[in-house]
N, C-alpha and C positions, 0 to 999 in steps of 0.2 A: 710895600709890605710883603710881596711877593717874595720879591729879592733876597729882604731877609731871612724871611723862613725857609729858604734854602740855602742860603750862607749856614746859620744853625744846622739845619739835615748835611749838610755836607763835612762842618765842623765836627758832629758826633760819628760820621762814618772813620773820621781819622782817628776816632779818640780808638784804646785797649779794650776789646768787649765788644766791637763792634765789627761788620764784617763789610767789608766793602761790598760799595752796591752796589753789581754787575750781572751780569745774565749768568755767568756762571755759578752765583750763590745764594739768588733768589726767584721762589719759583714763580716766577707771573703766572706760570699755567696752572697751577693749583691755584694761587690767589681767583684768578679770576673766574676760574670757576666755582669759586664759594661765593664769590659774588653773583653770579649768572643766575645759580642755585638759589640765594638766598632772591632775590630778585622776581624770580616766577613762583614761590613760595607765596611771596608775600602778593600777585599777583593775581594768583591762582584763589585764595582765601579773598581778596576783593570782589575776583568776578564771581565768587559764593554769595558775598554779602549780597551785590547788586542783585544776585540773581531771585534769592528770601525774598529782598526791600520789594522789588520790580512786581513778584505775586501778592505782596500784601498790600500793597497800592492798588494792582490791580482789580482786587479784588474786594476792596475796602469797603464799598459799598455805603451804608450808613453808618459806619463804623464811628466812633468819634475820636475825634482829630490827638486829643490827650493821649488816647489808647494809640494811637498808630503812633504819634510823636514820641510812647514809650517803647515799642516795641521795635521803631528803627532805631533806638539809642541803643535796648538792649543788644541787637544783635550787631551795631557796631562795636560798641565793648569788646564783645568777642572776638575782633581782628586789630590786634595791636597794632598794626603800621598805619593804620586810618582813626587819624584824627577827629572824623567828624564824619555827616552825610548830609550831602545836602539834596533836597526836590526841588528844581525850579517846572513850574509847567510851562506848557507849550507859547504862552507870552510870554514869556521870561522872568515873570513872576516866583520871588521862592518863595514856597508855602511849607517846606519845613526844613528844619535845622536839628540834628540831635544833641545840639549841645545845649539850647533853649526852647523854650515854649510858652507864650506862641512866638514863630520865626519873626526874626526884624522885618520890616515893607520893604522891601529891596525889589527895585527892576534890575535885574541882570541881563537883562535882552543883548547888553554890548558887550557882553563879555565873552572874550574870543572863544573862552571854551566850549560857552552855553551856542556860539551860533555855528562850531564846526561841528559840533553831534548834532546837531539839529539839521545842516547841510549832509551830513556821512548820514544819516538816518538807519545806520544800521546797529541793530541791538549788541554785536558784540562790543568788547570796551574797548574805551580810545585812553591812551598814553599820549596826555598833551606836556604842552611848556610851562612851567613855572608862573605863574603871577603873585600879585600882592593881593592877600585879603582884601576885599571891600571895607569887612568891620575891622581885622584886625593889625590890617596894614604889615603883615608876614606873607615872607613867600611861600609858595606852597606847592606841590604838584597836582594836577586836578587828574581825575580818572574819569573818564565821561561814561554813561551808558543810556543810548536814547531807552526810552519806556513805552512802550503800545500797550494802547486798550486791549480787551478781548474781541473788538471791532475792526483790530490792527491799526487806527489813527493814532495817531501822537498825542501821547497825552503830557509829556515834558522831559524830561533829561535828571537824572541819577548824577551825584559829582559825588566821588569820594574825595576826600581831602586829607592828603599823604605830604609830611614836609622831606625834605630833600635827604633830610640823613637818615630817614627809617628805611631808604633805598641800601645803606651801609650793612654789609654781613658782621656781624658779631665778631665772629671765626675771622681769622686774616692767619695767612702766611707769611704776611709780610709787615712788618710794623712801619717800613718807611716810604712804602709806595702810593703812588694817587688812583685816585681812581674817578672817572666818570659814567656818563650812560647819555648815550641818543637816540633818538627817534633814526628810525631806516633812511628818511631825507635828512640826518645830519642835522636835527636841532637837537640842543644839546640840554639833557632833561634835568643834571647835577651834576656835580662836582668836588670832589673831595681832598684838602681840604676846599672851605667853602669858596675863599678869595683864592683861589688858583685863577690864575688867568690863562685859558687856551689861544694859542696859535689861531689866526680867522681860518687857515688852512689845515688845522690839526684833524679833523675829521677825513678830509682828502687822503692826508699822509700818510691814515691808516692803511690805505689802498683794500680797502674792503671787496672779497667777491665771492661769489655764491655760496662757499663753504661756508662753517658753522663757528671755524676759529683762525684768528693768524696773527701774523708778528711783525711790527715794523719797528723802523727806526724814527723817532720820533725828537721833538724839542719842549720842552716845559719853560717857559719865563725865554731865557737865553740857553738853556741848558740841554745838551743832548740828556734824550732818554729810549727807552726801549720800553715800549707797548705792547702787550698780546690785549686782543679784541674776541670777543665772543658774542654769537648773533642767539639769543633766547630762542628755544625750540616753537614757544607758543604763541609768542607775540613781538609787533615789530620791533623792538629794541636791540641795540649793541651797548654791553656792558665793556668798561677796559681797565687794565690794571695797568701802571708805567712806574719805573722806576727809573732814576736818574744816574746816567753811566759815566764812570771817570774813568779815563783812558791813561 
């Protein structure tokens, strides 16, 4: 499937109208930073949400379960890249969901997500990997934020639930470039399009090092391509833009 949808992208680069896609006529470097941009944007407004949810749990007190189950829905609404919000507590129990009420009986205690914020224990957010919903059997990116009492104990883990292409900037420079995003160890969090298949070495190749942007020469499927890579000022991620070069 791969193959072909770049037979197509290669076929329309030859056609009248269209501009060969080469480093010289498309700007990775503005692409990818509308991506970078759009990326801690949408980042930035998560770790707001968690940070509301995190005090009104907190602080819930007798609160009833309706009234808080409304008011993390409401204030998810408010951040369009998040799908949903989930509360598992500290046994892995989820006791809300904003898109239902009351949340399904779900033990999520195995879920890689719920036990790496629970091992990181630290309140800031975690940018994990992809899984499949439980209920909805959709991949999805999870956002983790442990939760402390006003006791500091753990009281359970915050998941926003973000699908792959809300990580996509609107704005593009480039109509016919891919793009992805990694975690700083090289798991690789999306992919655009979605069945892109990466190189097992393609995060290597990037040759990543302390700076904040750079450019390598790269392969897509069999295909040479050209990557610029940019590292998010506030959180671990590398966003890339690649486009495929004919010589």
């Amino acid at each position: 499937m791969m193959k072909k949808w770049l037979i197509v992208v290669l076929g329309l680069l030859g056609q009248p109208g269209f501009a060969l896609a080469n480093a010289n006529n498309v700007s990775l470097e503005e692409n990818v930073l509308l991506m970078a941009t759009h990326v801690e944007n949408i980042l930035n407004q998560t770790d707001g949400l968690m940070r509301r949810s995190a005090d009104l749990l907190r602080n819930a007190g007798g609160m009833n379960d309706v009234v808080i189950q409304g008011s993390l829905a409401n204030y998810t609404s408010q951040v369009e890249a998040v799908r949903a919000l989930l509360f598992i507590n500290s046994k892995g129990i989820l006791e809300f969901d904003t898109t239902r009420h009351p949340a399904a009986n779900l033990d999520l205690s195995d879920r890689p997500y719920f036990s790496k914020a629970m091992a990181h224990g630290d309140e800031h957010i975690q940018i994990q990997t992809p899984v499949l919903g439980k209920q909805s059997g959709v991949p999805f990116v999870p956002v983790t934020r442990v939760l402390r009492g006003v006791s500091g104990s753990v009281m359970g883990v915050l998941v926003a639930v973000m699908t792959p292409d809300a990580w996509l900037p609107s704005e593009r420079a480039c109509r016919l470039c891919f793009y992805s995003a990694f975690t700083i160890e090289g798991e690789t969090i999306m992919t655009a399009p979605a069945q892109m298949q990466l190189a097992d070495d393609f995060f290597e190749s990037l040759m990543i090092v302390d700076g904040r942007s750079g450019i390598s020469e790269t392969r897509l499927n069999t295909y040479p391509a050209r990557t610029m890579w940019r590292r998010l000022r506030d959180y671990p991620v590398i966003v890339t833009s690649s486009v495929v070069t004919i010589y």
